[in-house]
C-alpha positions as CSV (number, residue, x, y, z in Angstrom):
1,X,33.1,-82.7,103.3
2,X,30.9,-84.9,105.9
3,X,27.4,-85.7,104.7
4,X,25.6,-83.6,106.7
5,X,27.2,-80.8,105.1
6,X,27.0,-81.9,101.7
7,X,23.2,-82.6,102.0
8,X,22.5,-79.3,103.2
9,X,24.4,-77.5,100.6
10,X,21.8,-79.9,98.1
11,X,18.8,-78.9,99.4
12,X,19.7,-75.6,99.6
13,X,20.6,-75.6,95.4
14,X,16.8,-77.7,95.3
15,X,15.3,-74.3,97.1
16,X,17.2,-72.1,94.6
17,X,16.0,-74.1,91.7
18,X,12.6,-74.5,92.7
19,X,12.3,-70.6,93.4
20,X,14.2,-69.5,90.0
21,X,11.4,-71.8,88.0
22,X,9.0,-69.6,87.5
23,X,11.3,-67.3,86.4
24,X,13.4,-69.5,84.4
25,X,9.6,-70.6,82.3
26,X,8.8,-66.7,81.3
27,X,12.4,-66.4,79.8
28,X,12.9,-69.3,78.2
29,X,9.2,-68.8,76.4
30,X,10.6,-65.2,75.4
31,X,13.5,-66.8,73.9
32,X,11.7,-69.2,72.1
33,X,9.3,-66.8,70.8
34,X,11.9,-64.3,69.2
35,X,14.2,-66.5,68.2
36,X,11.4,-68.9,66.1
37,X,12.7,-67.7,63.0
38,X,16.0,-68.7,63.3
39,X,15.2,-72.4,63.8
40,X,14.5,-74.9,66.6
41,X,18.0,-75.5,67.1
42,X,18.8,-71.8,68.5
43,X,15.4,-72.5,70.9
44,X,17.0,-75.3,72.3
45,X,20.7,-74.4,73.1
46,X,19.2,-70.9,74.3
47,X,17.3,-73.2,77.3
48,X,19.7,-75.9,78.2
49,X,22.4,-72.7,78.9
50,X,19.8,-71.0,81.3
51,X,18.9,-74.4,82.6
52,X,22.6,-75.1,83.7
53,X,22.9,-71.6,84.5
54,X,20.1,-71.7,87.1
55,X,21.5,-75.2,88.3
56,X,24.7,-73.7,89.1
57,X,22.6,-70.6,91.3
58,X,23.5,-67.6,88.8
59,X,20.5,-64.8,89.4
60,X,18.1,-64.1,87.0
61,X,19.2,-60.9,86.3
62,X,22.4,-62.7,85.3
63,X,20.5,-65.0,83.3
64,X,18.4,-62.6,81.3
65,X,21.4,-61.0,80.0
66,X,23.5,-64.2,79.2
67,X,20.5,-65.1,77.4
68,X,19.6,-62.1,75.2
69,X,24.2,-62.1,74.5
70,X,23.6,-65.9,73.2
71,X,20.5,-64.9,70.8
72,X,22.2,-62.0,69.5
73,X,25.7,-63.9,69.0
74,X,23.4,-66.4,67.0
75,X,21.5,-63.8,65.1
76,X,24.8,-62.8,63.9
77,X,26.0,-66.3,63.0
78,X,22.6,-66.7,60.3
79,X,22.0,-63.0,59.0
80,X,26.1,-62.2,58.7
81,X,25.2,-59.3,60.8
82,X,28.5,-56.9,61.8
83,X,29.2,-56.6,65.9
84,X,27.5,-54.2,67.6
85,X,24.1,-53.9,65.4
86,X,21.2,-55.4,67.3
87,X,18.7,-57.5,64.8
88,X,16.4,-57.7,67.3
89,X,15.3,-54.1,67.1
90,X,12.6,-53.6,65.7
91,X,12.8,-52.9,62.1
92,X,11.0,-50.3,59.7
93,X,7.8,-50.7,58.7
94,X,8.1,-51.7,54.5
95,X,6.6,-49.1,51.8
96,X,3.4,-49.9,50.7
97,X,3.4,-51.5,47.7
98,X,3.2,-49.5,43.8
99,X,-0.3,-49.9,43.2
100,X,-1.4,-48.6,46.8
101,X,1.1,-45.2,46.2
102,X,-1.2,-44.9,42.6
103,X,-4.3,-45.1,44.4
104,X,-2.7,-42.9,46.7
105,X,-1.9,-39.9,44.5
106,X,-5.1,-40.7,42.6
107,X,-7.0,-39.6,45.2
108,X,-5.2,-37.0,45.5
109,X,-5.8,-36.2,42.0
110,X,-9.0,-36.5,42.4
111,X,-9.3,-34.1,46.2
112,X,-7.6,-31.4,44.1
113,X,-10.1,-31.7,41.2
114,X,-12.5,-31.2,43.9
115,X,-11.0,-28.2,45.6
116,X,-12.1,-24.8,43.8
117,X,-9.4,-22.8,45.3
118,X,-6.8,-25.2,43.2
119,X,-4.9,-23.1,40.4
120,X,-3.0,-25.2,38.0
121,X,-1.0,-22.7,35.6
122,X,-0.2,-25.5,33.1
123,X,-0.6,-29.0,32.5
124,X,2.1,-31.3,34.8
125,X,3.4,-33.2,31.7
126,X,4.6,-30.0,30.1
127,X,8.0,-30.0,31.9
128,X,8.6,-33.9,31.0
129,X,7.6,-32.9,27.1
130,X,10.1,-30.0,27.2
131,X,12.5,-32.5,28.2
132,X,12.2,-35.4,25.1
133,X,12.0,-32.4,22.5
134,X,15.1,-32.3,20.3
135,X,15.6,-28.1,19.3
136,X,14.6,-28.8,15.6
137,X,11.4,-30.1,16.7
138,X,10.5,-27.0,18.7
139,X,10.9,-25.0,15.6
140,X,8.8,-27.6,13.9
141,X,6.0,-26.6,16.7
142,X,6.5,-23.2,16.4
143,X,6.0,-23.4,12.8
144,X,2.1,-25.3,13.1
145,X,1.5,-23.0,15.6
146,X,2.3,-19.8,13.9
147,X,1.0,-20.8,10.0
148,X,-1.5,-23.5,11.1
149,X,-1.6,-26.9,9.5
150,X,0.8,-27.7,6.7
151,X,0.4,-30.0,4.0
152,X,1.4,-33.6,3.2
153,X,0.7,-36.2,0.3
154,X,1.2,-39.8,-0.1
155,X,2.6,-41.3,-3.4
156,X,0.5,-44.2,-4.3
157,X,0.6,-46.5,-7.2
158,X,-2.7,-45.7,-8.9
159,X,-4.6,-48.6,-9.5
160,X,-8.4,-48.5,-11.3
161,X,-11.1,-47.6,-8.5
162,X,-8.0,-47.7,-6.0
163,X,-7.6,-51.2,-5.5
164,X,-4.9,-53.0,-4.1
165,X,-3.0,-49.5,-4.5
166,X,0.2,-50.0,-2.9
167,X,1.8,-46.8,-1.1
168,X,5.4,-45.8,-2.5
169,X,6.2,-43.2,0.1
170,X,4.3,-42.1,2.4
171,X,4.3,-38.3,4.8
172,X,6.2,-36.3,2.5
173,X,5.8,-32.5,3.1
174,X,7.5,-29.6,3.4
175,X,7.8,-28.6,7.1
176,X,11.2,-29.1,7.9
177,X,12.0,-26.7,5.0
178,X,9.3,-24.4,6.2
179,X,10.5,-24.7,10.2
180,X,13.9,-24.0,9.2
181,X,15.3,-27.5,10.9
182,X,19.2,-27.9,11.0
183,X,18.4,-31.6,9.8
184,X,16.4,-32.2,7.4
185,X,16.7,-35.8,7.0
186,X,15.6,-36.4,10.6
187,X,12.1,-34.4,10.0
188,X,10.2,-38.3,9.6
189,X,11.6,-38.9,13.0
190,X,11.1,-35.4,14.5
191,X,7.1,-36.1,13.5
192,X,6.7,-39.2,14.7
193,X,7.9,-38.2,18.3
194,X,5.6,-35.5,18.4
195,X,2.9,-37.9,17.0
196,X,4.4,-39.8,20.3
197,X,3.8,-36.8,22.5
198,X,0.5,-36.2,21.3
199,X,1.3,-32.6,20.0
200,X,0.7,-33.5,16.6
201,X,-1.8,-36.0,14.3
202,X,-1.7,-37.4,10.7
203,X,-5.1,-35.8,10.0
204,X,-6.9,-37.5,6.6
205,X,-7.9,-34.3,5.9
206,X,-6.7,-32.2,3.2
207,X,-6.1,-28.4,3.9
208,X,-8.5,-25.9,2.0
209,X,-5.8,-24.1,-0.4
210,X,-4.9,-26.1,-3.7
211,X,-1.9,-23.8,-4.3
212,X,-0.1,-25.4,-1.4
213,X,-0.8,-29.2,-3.0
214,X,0.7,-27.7,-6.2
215,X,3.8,-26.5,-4.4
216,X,4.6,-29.5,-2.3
217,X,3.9,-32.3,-5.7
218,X,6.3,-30.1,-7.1
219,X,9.6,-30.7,-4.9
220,X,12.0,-32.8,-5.9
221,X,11.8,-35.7,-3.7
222,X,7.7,-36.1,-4.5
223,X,8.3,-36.5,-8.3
224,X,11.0,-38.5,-8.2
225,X,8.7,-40.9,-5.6
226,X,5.8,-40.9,-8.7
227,X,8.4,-41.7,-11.1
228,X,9.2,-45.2,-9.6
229,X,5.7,-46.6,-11.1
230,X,2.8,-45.3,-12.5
231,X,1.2,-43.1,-9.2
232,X,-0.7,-40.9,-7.8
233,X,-0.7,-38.3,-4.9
234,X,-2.9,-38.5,-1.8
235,X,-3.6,-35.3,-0.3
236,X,-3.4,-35.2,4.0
237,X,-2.6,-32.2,6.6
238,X,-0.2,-32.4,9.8
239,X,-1.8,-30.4,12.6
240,X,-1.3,-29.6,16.0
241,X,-4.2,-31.6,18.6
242,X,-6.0,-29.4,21.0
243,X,-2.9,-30.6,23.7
244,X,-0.5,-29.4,21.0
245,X,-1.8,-26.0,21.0
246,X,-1.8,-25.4,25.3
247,X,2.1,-27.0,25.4
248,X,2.7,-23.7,22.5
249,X,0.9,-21.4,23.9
250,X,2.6,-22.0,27.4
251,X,5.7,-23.0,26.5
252,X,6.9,-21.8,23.0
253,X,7.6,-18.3,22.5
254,X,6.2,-17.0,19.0
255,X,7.9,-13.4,19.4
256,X,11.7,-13.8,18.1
257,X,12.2,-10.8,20.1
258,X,11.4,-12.8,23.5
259,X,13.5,-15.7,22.2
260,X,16.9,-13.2,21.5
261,X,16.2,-11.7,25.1
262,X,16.7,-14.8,26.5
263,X,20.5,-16.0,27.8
264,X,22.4,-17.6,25.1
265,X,23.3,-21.5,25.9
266,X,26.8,-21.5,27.4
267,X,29.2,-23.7,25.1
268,X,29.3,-27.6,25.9
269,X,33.2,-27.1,27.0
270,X,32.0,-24.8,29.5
271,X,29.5,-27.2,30.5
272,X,31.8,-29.6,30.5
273,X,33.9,-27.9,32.8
């Protein structure tokens, strides 16, 4: 090749350079924006290939998509991503966090409370009750519900004026006889879940009727609790709390006949099945 020839050839690769520049600035400042994240290094290499490209005389369109293959190839490379997915899409917008959906559904709340034309048949946490309710303990309900508050007693040790009295046993009545319970020995924990709830309450309160103190410091298990030291009873009442009363009156059926019309459980191996 003479030199005339080979300096034409240059300063026609000049004129191409010199005209690509301005294209060759917007794209490398695109690529350096999106791929920021991903470290200078990716910024760099991204520019030196579209610099050599242009050198060489590719065409911008060329260049634009050599350059956006490059950045994806080294998306891939840091965030492990699997061919053909494109991280540069835009991704979703993230859930707002937990205490903005509370405040969320407490308005809500709060709109509904507002609305007159709102009917709520029953309270919401009725269904989740239903649910943590062993069977024994819905006869238990149905039994305060039906007869009213039951009597309890506490065997204390009795002390002069009541001081320093220690408390031998404590919650002893006879409800889970009265409900009819298949376990009797559970009925201390079958209370205490629907103390829990907030069906029931320990109420300081004695009931009215003597007769039904007399009956309970008579069972078995309350004298031989009074014969472990010298001791005295403590007369209280287990009663259903105002909640207690709406979850029977929705949910619990008092007729037996309404109970027997409903469908019998199907056995657990049918279940199972």
């Amino acid at each position: 090749m003479d030199e005339a020839s080979y300096n034409g050839r240059r300063e026609r690769l000049d004129v191409s350079l010199l005209r690509a520049t301005p294209t060759l600035a917007r794209l490398a400042a695109g690529a350096s924006v999106r791929t920021a994240q991903w470290g200078l290094a990716t910024s760099v290499r991204v520019g030196t290939r579209m610099i050599r490209a242009a050198a060489a005389g590719e065409p911008p369109a060329q260049l634009m998509a050599d350059a956006s293959g490059e950045v994806r190839d080294y998306v891939r490379h840091f965030l492990d991503e699997p061919n053909g997915s494109d991280p540069l899409a835009a991704e979703p917008a993230p859930p707002p966090p937990p205490d903005v959906r509370l405040r969320e559904r407490g308005a809500e709340l709060l709109a509904q409370s507002a609305d007159v034309d709102y009917d709520e048949p029953a309270h919401p946490a009725f269904e989740l009750i239903l649910e943590q309710l062993a069977p024994d303990e819905a006869r238990i309900l149905r039994l305060l519900c039906s007869s009213g508050p039951q009597a309890a007693v506490d065997v204390r040790e009795a002390k002069p004026l009541g001081i320093t009295a220690q408390l031998i046993q404590g919650g002893m009545t006879m409800i889970g006889t009265e409900s009819g319970v298949r376990w009797i020995d559970r009925v201390p924990a079958y209370l205490n879940n629907l103390e829990r709830l907030g069906l029931i309450w320990f109420s300081r309160e004695p009931l009215e009727d003597p007769l039904r103190y007399q009956v309970l410091e008579a069972q078995p298990e309350v004298l031989t609790a009074m014969g472990r030291a010298r001791s005295k009873t403590v007369r209280r009442s287990i009663r259903l709390t105002p909640f207690g009363e709406d979850f029977c009156d929705v949910c619990l059926p008092m007729n037996t006949a309404e109970i027997d019309a409903l469908d019998p459980p199907e056995p657990v191996a049918d279940r199972l099945d």
